[in-house]
GUPAPA-85129 format. One record per residue (C-alpha): residue in three letters; chain; x, y, z. Coordinates in Angstrom, 3 decimals. Example, Ala and Ser with C-alpha at 12.3 -4.5 7.8 and 13.67 -1.06 7.14 Angstrom:
! residues 2
{'ALA'; 'A'; {12.300; -4.500; 7.800}}
{'SER'; 'A'; {13.670; -1.060; 7.140}}
This chain:
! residues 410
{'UNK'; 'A'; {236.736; 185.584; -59.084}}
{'UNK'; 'A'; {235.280; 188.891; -57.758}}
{'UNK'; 'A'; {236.352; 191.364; -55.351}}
{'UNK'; 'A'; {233.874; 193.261; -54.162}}
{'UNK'; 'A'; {233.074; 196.229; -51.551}}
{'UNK'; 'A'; {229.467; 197.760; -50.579}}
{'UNK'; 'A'; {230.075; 201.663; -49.391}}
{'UNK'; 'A'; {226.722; 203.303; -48.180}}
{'UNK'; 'A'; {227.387; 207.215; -48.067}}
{'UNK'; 'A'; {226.097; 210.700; -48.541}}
{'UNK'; 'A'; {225.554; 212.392; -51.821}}
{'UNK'; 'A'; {226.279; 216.334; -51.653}}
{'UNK'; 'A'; {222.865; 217.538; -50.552}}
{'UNK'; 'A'; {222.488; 214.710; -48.233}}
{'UNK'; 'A'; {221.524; 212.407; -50.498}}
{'UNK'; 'A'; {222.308; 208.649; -49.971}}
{'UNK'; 'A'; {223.618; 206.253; -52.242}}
{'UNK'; 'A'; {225.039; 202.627; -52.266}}
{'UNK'; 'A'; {228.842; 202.238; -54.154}}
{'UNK'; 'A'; {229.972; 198.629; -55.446}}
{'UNK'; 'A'; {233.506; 197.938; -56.546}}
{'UNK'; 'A'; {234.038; 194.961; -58.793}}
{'UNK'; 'A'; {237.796; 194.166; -59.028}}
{'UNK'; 'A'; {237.771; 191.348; -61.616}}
{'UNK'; 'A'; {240.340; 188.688; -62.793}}
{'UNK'; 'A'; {240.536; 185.725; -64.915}}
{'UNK'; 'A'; {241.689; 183.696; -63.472}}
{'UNK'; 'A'; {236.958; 187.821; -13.817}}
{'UNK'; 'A'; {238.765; 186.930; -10.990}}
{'UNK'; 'A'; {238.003; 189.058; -8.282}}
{'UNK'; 'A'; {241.110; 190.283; -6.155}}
{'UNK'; 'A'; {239.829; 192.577; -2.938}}
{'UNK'; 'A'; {242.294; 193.990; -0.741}}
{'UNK'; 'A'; {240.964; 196.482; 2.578}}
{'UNK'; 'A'; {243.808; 198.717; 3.861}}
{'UNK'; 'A'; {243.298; 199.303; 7.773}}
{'UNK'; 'A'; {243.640; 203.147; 7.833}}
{'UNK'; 'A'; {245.985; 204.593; 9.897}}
{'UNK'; 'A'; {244.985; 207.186; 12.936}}
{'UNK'; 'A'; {246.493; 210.215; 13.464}}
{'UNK'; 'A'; {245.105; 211.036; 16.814}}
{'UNK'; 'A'; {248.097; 210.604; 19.551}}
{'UNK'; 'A'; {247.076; 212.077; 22.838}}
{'UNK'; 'A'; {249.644; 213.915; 24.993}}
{'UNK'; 'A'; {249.803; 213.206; 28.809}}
{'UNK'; 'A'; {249.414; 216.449; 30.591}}
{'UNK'; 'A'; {251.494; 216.714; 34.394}}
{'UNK'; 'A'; {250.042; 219.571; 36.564}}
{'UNK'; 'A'; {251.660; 220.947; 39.461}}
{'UNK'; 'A'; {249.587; 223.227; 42.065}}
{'UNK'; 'A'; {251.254; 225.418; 44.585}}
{'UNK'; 'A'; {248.939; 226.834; 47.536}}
{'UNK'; 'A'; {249.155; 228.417; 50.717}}
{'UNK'; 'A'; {246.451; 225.832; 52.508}}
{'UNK'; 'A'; {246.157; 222.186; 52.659}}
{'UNK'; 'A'; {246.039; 219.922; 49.936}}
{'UNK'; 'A'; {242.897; 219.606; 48.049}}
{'UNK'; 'A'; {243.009; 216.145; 47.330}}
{'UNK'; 'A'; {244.638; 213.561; 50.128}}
{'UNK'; 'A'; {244.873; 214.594; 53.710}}
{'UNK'; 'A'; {248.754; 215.306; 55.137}}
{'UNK'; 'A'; {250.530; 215.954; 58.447}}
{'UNK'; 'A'; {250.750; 219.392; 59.307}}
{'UNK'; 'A'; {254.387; 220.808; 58.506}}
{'UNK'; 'A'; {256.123; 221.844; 61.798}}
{'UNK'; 'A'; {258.523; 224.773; 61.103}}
{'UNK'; 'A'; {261.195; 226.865; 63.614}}
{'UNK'; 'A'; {259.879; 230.146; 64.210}}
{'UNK'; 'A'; {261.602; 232.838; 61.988}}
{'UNK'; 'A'; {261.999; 236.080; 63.990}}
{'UNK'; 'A'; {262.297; 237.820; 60.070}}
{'UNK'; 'A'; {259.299; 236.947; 58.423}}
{'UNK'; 'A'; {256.217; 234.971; 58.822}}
{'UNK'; 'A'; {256.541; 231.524; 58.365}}
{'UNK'; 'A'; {254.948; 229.800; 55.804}}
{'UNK'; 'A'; {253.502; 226.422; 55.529}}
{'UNK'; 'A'; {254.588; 224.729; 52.018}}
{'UNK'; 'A'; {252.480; 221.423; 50.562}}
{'UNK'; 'A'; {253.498; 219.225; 47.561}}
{'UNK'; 'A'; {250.107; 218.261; 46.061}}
{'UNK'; 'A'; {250.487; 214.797; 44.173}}
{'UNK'; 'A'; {250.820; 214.694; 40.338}}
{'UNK'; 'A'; {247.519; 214.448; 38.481}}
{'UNK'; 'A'; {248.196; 212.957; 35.180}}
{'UNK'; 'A'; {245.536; 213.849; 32.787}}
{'UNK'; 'A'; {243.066; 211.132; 31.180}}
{'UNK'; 'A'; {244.249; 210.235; 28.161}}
{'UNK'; 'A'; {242.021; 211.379; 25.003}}
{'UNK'; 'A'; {243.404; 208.803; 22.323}}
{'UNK'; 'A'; {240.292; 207.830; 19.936}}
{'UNK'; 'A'; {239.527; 203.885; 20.185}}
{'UNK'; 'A'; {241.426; 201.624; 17.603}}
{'UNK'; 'A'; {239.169; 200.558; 14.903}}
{'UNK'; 'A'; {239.711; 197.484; 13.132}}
{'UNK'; 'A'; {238.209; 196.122; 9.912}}
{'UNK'; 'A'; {237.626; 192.764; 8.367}}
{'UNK'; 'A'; {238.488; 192.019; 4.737}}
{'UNK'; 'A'; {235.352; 190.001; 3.453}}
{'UNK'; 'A'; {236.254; 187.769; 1.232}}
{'UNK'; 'A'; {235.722; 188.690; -2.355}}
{'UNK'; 'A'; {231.932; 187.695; -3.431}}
{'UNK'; 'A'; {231.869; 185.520; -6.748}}
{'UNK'; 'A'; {228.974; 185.040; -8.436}}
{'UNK'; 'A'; {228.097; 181.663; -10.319}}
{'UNK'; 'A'; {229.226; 180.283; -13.531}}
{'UNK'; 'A'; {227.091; 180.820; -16.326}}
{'UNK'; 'A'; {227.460; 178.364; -19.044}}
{'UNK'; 'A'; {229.071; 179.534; -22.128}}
{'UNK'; 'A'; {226.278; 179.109; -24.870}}
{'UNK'; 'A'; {226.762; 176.765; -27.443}}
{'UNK'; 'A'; {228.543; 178.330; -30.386}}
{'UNK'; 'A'; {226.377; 177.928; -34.231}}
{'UNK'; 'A'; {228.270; 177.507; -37.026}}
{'UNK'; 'A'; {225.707; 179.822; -39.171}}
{'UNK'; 'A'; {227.158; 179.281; -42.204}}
{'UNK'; 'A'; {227.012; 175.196; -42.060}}
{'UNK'; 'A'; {223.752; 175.857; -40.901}}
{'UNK'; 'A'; {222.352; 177.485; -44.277}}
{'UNK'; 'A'; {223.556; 174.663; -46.120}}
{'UNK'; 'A'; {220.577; 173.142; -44.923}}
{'UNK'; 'A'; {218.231; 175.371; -46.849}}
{'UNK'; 'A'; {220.503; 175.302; -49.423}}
{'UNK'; 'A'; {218.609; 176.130; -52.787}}
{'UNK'; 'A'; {215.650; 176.943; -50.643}}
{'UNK'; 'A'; {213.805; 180.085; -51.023}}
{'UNK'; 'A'; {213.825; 181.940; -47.502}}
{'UNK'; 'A'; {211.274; 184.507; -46.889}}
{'UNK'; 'A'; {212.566; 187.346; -44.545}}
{'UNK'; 'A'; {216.335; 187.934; -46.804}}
{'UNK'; 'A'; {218.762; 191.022; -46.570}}
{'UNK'; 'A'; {220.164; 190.462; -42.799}}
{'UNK'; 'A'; {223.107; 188.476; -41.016}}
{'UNK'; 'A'; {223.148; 185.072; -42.012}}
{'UNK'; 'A'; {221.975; 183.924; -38.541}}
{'UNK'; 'A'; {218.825; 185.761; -39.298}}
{'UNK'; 'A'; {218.513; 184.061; -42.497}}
{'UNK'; 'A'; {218.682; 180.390; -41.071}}
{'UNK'; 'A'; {216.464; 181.389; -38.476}}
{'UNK'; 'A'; {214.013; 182.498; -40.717}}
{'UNK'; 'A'; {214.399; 179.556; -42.630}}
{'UNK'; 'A'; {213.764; 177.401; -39.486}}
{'UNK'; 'A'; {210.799; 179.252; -38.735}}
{'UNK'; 'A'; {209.351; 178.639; -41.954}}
{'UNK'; 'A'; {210.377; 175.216; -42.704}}
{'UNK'; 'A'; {209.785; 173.154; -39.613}}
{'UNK'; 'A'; {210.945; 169.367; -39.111}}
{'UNK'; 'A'; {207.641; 167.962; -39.652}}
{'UNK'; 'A'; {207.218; 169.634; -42.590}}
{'UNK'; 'A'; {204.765; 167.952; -45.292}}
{'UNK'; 'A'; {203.702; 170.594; -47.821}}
{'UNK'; 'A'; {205.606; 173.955; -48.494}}
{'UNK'; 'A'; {203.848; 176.554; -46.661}}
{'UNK'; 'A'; {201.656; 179.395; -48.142}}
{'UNK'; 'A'; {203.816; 182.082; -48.868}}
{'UNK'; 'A'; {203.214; 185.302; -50.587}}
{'UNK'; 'A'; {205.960; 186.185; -53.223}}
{'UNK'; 'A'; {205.324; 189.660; -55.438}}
{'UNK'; 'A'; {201.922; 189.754; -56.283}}
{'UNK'; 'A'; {200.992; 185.854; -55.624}}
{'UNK'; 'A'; {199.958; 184.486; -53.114}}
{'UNK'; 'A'; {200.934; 180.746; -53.332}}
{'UNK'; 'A'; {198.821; 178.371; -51.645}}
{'UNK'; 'A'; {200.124; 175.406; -49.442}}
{'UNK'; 'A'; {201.174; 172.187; -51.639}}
{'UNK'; 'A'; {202.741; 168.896; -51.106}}
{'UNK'; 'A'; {206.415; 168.033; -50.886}}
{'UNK'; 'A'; {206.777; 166.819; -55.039}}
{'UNK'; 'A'; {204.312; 168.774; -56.314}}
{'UNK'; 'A'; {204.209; 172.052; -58.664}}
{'UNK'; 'A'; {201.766; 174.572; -58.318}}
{'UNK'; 'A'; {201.025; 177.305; -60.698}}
{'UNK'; 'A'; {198.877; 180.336; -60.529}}
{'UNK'; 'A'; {197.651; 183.299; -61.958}}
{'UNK'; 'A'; {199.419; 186.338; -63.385}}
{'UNK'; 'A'; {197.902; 189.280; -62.130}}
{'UNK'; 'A'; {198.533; 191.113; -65.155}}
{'UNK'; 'A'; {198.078; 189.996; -68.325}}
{'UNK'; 'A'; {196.762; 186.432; -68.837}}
{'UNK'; 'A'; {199.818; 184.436; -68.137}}
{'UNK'; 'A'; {200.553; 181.494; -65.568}}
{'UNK'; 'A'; {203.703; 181.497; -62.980}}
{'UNK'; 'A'; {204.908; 178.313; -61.445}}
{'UNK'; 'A'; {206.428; 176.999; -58.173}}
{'UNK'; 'A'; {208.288; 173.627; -57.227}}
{'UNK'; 'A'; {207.923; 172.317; -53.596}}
{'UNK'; 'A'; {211.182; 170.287; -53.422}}
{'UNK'; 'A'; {211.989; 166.253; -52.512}}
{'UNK'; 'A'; {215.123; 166.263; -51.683}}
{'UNK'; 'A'; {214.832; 169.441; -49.812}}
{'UNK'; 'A'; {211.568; 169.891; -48.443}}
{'UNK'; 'A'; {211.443; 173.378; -49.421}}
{'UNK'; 'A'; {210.141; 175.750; -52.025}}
{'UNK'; 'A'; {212.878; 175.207; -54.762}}
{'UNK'; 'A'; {214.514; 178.818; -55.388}}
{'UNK'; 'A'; {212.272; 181.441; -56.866}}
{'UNK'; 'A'; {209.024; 180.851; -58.589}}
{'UNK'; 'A'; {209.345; 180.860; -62.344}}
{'UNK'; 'A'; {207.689; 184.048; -63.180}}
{'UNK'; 'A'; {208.089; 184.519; -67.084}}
{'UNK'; 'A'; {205.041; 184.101; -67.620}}
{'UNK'; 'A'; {204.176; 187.396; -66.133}}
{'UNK'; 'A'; {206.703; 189.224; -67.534}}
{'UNK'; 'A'; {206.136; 191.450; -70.237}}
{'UNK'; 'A'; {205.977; 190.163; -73.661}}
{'UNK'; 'A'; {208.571; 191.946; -75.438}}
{'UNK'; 'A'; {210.777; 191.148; -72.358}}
{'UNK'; 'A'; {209.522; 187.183; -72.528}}
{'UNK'; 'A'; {211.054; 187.513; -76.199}}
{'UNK'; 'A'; {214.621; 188.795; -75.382}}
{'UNK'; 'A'; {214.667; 186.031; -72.544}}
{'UNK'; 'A'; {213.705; 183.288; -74.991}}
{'UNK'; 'A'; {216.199; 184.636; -77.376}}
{'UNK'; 'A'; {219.559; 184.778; -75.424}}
{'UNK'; 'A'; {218.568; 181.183; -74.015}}
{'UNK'; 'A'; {218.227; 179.410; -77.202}}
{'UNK'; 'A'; {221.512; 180.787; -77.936}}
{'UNK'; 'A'; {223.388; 179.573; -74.896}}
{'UNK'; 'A'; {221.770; 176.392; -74.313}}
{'UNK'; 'A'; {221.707; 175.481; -78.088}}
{'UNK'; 'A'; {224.657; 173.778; -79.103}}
{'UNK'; 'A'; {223.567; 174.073; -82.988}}
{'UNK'; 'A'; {223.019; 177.992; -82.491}}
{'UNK'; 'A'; {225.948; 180.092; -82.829}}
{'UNK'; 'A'; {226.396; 182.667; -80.176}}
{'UNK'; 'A'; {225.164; 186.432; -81.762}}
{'UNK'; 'A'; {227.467; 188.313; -83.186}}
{'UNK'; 'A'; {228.717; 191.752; -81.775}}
{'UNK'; 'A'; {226.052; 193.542; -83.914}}
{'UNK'; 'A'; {223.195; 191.555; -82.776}}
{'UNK'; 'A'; {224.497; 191.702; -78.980}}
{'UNK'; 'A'; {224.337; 195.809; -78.993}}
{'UNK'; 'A'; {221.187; 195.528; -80.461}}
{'UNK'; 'A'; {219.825; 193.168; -78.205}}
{'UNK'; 'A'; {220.865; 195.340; -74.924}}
{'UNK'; 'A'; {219.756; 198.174; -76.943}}
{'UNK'; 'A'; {215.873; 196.415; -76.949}}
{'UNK'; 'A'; {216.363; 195.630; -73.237}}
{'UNK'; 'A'; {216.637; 199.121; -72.591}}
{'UNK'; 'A'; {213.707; 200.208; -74.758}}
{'UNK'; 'A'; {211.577; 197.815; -73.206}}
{'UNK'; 'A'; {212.558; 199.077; -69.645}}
{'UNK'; 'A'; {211.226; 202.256; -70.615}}
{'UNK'; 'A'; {207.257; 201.678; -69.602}}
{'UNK'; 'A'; {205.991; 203.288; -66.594}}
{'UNK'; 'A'; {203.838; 199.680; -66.637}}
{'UNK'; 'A'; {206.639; 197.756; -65.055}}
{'UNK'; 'A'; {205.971; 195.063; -62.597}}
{'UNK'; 'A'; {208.410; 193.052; -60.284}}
{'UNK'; 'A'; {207.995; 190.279; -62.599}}
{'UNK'; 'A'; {209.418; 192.394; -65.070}}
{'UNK'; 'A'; {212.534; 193.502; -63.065}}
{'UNK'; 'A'; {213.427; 189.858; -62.547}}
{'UNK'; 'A'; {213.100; 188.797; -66.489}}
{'UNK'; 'A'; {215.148; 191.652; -66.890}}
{'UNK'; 'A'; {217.866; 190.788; -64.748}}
{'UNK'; 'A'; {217.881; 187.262; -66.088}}
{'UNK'; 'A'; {218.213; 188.947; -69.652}}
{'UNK'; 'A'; {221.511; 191.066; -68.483}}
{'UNK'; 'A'; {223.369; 187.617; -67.079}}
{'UNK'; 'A'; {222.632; 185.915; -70.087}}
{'UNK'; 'A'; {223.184; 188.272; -73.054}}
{'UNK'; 'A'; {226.877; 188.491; -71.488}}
{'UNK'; 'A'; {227.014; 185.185; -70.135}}
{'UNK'; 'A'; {228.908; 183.244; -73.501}}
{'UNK'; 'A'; {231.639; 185.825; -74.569}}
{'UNK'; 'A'; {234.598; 183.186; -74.377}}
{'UNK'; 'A'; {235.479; 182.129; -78.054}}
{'UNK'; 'A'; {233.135; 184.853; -79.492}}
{'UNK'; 'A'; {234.202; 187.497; -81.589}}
{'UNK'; 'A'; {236.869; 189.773; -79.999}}
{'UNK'; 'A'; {234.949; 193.153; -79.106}}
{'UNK'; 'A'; {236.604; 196.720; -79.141}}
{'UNK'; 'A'; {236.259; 199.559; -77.351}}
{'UNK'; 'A'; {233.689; 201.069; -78.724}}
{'UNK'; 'A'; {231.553; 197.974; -79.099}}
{'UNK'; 'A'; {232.135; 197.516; -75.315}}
{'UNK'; 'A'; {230.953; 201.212; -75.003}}
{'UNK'; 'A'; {227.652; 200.534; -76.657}}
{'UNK'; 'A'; {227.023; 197.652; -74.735}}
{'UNK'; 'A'; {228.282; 199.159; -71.311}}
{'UNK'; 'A'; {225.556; 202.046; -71.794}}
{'UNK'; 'A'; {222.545; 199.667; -72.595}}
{'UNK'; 'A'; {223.221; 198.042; -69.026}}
{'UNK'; 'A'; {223.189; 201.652; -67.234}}
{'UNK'; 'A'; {220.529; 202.757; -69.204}}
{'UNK'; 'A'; {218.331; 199.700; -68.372}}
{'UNK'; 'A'; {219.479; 199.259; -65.012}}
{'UNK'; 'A'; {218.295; 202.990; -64.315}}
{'UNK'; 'A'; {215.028; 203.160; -66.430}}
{'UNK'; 'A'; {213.969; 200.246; -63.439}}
{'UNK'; 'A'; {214.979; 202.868; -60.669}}
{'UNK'; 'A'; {213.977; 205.908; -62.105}}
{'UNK'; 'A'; {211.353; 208.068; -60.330}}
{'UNK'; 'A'; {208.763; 206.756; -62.975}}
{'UNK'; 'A'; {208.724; 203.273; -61.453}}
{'UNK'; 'A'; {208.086; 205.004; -57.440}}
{'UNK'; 'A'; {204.601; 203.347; -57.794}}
{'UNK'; 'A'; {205.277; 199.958; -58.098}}
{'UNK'; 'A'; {208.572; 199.929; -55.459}}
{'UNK'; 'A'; {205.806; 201.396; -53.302}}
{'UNK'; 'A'; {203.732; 198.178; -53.635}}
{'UNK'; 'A'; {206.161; 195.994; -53.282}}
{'UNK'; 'A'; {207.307; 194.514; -49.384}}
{'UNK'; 'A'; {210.474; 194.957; -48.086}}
{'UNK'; 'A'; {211.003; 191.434; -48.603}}
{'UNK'; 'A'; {210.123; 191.664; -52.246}}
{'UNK'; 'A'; {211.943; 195.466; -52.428}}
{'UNK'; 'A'; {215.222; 193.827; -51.379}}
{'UNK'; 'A'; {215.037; 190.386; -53.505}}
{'UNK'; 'A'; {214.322; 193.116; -56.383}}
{'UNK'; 'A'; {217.017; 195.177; -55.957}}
{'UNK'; 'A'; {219.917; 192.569; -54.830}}
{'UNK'; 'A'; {218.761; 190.692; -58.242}}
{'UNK'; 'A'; {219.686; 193.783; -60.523}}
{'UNK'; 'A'; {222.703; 194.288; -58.981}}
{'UNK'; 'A'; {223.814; 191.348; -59.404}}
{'UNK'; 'A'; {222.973; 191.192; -62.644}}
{'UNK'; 'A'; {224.331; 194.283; -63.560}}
{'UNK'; 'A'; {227.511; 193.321; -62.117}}
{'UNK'; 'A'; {227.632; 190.407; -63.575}}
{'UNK'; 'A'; {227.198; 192.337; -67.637}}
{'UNK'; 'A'; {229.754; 194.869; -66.997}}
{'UNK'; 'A'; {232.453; 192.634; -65.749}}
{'UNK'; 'A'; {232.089; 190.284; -68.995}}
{'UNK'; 'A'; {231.941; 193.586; -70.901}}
{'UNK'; 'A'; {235.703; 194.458; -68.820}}
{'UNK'; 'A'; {237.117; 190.642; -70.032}}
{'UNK'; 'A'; {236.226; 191.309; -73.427}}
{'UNK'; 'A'; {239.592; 194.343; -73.339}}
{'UNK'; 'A'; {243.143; 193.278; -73.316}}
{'UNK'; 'A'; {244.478; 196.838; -73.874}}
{'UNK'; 'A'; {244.266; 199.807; -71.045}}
{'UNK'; 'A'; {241.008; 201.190; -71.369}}
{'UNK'; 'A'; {238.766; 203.367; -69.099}}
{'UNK'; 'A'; {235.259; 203.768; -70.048}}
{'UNK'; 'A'; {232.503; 206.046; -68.405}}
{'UNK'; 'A'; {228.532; 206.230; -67.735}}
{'UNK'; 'A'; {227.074; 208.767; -66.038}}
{'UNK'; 'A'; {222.896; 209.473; -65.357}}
{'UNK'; 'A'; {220.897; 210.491; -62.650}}
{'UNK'; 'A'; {220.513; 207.183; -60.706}}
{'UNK'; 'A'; {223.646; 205.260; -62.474}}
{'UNK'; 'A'; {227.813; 206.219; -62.366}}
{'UNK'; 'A'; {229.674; 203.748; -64.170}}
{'UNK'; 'A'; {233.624; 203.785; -65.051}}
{'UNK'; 'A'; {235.155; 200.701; -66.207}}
{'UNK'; 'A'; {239.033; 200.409; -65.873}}
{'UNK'; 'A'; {241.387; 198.301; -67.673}}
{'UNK'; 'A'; {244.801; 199.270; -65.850}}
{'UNK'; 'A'; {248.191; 198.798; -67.002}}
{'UNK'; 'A'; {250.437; 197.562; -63.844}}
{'UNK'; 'A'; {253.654; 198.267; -65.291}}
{'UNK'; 'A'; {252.418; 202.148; -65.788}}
{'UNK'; 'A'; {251.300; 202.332; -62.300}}
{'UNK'; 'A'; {254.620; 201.433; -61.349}}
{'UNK'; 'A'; {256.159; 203.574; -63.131}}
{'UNK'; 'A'; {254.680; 206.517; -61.945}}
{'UNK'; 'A'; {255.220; 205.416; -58.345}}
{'UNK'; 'A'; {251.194; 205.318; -57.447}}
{'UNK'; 'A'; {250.264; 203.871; -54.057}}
{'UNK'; 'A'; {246.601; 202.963; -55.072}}
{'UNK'; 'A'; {244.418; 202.906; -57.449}}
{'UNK'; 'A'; {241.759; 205.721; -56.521}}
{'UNK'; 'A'; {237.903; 205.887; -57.627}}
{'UNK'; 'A'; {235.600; 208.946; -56.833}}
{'UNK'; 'A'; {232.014; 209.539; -57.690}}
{'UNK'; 'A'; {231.043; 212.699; -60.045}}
{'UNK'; 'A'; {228.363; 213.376; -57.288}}
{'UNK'; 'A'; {229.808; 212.480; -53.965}}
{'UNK'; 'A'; {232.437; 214.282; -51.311}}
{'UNK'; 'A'; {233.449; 210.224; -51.001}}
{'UNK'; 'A'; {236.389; 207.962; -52.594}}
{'UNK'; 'A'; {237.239; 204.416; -53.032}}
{'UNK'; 'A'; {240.576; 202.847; -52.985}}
{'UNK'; 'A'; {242.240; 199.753; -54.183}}
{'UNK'; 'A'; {245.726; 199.483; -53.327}}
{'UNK'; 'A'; {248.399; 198.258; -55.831}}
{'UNK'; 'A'; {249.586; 195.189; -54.226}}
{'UNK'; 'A'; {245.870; 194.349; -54.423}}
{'UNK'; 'A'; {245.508; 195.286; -57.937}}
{'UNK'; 'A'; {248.954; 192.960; -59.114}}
{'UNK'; 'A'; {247.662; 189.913; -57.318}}
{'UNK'; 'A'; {244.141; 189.887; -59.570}}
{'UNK'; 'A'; {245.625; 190.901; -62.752}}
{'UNK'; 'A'; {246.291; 188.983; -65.682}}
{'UNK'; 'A'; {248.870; 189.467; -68.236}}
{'UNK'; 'A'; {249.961; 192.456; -67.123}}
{'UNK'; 'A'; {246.162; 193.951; -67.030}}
{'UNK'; 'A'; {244.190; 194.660; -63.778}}
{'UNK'; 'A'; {240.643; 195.123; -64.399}}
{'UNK'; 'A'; {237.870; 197.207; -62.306}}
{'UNK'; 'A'; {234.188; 198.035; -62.464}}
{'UNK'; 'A'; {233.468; 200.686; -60.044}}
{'UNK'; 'A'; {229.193; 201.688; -59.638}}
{'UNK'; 'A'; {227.575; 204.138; -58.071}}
{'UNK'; 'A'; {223.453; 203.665; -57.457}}
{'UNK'; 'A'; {222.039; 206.934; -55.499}}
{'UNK'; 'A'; {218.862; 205.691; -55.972}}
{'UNK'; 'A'; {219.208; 202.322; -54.758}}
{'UNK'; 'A'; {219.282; 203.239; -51.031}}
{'UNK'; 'A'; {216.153; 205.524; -51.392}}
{'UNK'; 'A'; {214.081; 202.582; -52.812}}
{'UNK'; 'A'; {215.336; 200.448; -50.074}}
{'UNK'; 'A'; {214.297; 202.850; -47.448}}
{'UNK'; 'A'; {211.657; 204.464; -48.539}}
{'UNK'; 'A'; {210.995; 207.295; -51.688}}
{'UNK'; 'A'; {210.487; 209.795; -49.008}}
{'UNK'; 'A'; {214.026; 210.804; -48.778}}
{'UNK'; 'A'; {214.376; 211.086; -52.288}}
{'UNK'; 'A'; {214.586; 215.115; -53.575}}
């Protein structure tokens, strides 16, 4: 089992790059409430009293009979009636809570399970690859429909296939060199089975090495190479990576080389360091003569769709060759590759030592990057084996470039 984490990030001088660890074992309700405000406005009744010397202005009274005063004039008083004032209080205003406005229930749409879903297509090839998985099954959908008869025309690399009958095999042209490719339109899925079979267009020093590492893993009566001859077979693979006349065909072929070569270790010779070493630096080497700024031309001509399929291949592949190359150590080991487009460092750790010196995690950093990777300890104990926890850390910073285009390369 595999445990494995994709880290985009920036290289110093802004330049991008992808970073794969490997750890490897054996083994609404609306509430609306309107608060009536209150008014601060109370008006104050106002009493006026008038005193005068003459009648009353308002309501006609008796005249006021007096006794003559022989002192001083006499002099006619008048109450005049109390005017209260009109009160000035501002109207009550009242409001109306509406009730709250709900709008209508919207159906809750039908939940996919996406992943059931690809089973479908299972062993299918999919045009349209590298997003969510709900994008891949609708792509699939799109491409395969129900009434399907014949596997549609599809264009894969640099062949176009042509339309052909659920059962049948159709083969076609290399466009380099003078060899045929072939591709299976499926029974029991009506689907184009997988990738087409494109060794045929493959180089023919790579066709060789392919042929080779076959025989000896399907073979019963062959005996798996010995150390020697595996170091010198990665060593060809990386020789024949070399050419500036690479095609996707060939990147393919040469992934399928890396799985095999490293695919029957169990039972084999036991391989030391160094022979790891040797082996370990073929894979980098060959993995980065197929990203190197050499090949720009032909990751130019290739679609995104074919760019990604490419790319995800090699990984994989590469992957797949160091981590047999990390089972193949039973001692604590760390082993390192470093080039322009590859940073490899292999780890074979000794629990008990980590321990021991009290480490939290087990920490990874790229040569060439301000970033870091981390694998706690508790993580670490519950994949090791024996004692032994084993890693493959890899940095690709020109992976992300070829993905997204040379231009930000520098």
């Amino acid at each position: 089992s595999q445990y494995i984490s994709d880290t985009t990030t920036s290289k110093k001088e802004a330049t991008s790059h992808i970073t794969r660890t490997t750890l490897t074992t054996e083994a609404e309700k609306v509430d609306i409430t309107s608060s009536q405000p209150r008014i601060n406005g109370d008006g104050d009744s106002t009493t006026e009293r008038a005193e005068t010397t003459t009648e009353s202005t308002s309501l006609p009274t008796q005249p006021v009979t007096t006794a003559p005063d022989t002192t001083r004039p006499t002099t006619a008083y008048t109450t005049q009636p109390v005017t209260t004032a009109q009160d000035t209080t501002r109207p009550t205003i009242s409001y109306t809570t509406q009730p709250a406005r709900t709008s209508p229930e919207t159906p809750l749409p039908t939940l996919v399970d996406w992943v059931k879903a690809l089973e479908d297509f299972e062993g299918c090839y999919i045009p349209g690859t590298g997003g969510s998985i709900r994008d891949t099954v609708m792509s699939a959908r799109n491409f395969y429909t129900e009434s399907l008869t014949t596997c549609p025309e599809v264009k894969i690399g640099s062949i176009l296939w042509p339309a052909v009958k659920i059962g049948n095999t159709t083969k076609a042209k290399c466009t380099k060199g003078d060899g045929f490719a072939t591709f299976e339109c499926g029974i029991e899925r009506r689907c184009w089975k997988g990738q087409p079979d494109i060794t045929g267009c493959a180089s023919k020093k790579l066709q060789f090495l392919l042929k080779t590492v076959e025989i000896s893993n399907t073979e019963i009566t062959v005996a798996p190479p010995t150390i020697e001859q595996s170091i010198e077979l990665s060593s060809q693979l990386a020789q024949a990576t070399e050419s500036e006349d690479t095609t996707m065909e060939d990147i393919m072929v040469t992934s399928q080389v890396l799985t095999a070569m490293t695919q029957k270790t169990e039972g084999g010779e036991v391989k030391d360091k160094e022979q790891v070493q040797a082996i370990v630096d073929n894979v980098v080497k060959t993995g980065s003569n197929l990203v190197s700024s050499n090949k720009s031309a032909m990751w130019d001509e290739m679609s995104q769709d074919d760019k990604v399929r490419s790319a995800s291949t090699l990984l994989v592949a590469m992957e797949t060759a160091t981590v047999s190359m990390a089972q193949e150590i039973n001692e604590p080991t760390v082993i390192t590759q470093k080039n322009e487009n590859i940073e490899l460092e292999l780890r074979v750790v000794d629990m008990s030592a980590l321990e021991k010196e009290d480490k939290k995690e087990l920490v990874y950093g790229s040569s060439n990057s301000d970033n870091s990777f981390s694998i706690p300890i508790e993580t670490l104990k519950s994949f090791s084996k024996g004692g032994l926890a084993k890693t493959v850390f890899m940095t690709h910073y020109s992976m992300s470039d070829i993905l997204g285009g040379r231009s930000k390369r520098q």
